[in-house]
C-alpha positions in Angstrom: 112.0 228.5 -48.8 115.3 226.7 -47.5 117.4 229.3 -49.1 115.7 232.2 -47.9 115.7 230.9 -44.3 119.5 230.5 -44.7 119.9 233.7 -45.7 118.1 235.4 -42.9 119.8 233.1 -40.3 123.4 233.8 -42.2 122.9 237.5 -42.1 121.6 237.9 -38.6 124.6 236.0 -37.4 126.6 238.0 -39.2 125.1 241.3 -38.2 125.4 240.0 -34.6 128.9 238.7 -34.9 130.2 242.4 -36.6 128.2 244.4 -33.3 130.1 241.8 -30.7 133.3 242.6 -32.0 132.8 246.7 -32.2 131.3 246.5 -29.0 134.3 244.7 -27.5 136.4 247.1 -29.1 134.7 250.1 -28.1 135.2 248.6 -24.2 138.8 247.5 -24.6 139.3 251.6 -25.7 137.6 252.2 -22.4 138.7 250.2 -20.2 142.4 250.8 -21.4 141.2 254.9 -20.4 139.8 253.8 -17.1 143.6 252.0 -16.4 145.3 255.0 -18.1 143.2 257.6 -15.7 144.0 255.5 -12.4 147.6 255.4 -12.8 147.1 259.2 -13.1 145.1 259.3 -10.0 147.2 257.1 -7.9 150.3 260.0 -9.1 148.4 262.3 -8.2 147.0 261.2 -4.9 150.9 260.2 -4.1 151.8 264.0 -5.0 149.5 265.4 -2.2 150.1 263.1 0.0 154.0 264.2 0.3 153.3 267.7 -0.3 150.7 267.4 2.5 153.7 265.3 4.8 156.2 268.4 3.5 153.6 271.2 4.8 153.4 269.8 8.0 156.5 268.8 8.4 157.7 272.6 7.6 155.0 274.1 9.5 155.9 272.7 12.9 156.6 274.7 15.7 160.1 272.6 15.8 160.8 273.4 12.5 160.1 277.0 12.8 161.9 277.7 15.9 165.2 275.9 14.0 164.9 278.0 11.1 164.6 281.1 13.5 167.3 280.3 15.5 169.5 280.4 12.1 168.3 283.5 11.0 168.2 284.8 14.8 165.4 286.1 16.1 166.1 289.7 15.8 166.5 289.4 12.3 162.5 287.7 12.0 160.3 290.4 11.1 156.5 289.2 10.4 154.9 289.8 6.9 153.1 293.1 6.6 149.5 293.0 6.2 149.4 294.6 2.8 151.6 292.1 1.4 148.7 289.0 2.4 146.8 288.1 -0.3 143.4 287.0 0.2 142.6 286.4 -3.4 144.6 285.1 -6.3 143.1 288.6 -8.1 144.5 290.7 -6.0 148.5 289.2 -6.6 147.8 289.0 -10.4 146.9 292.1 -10.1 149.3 293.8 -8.6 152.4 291.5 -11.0 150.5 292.9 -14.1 151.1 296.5 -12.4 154.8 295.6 -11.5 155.1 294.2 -15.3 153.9 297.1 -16.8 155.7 299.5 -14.8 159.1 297.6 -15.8 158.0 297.7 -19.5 157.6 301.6 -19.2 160.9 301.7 -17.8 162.7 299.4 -20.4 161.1 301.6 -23.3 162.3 304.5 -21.9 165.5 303.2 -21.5 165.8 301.7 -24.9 164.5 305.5 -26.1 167.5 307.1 -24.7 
């Protein structure tokens, strides 16, 4: 009766002692992910923050009229209204057009 009572009390305690430790491991993996994925963020969130101080910066009034003033004003023309792209389609569009029409052109070439 003793033994079989030590041997029920042995092997839960050991059953309980192996799912502690793969538990702790399996949270240490985590938890090294979780650290892994917040340096990540914090790059990421330091990215757009300068490329958000960059756009403004470069879009200022101040900042245009300077570059305008280099170029001169008579030189500035505005940006046709064909050549605005509303949708990311539309200009992947129109560069697998352009590509194709230079790989006619190099075939054609290369034919000759």
């Amino acid at each position: 009766m003793f033994k079989m009572k030590f041997i029920i009390v042995s092997s839960i305690f050991i059953s309980f002692l192996l799912f502690t430790s793969t538990i702790k491991n399996k949270t240490r993996v985590i938890e090294k992910n979780i650290s892994n994925l917040t340096t990540k963020i914090s790059f990421k969130t330091k990215d757009f923050n300068e490329a958000q101080l960059d756009f403004h910066y470069l879009t200022s009034p101040a900042e245009i009229e300077k570059k305008l003033s280099i170029i001169g004003f008579d030189n500035y023309l505005p940006i046709k209204y064909s050549n605005i792209f509303f949708d990311i389609s539309d200009l992947t569009e129109i560069q697998n057009k352009i590509s194709n029409l230079k790989n006619i052109d190099e075939k054609k070439i290369q034919k000759k």
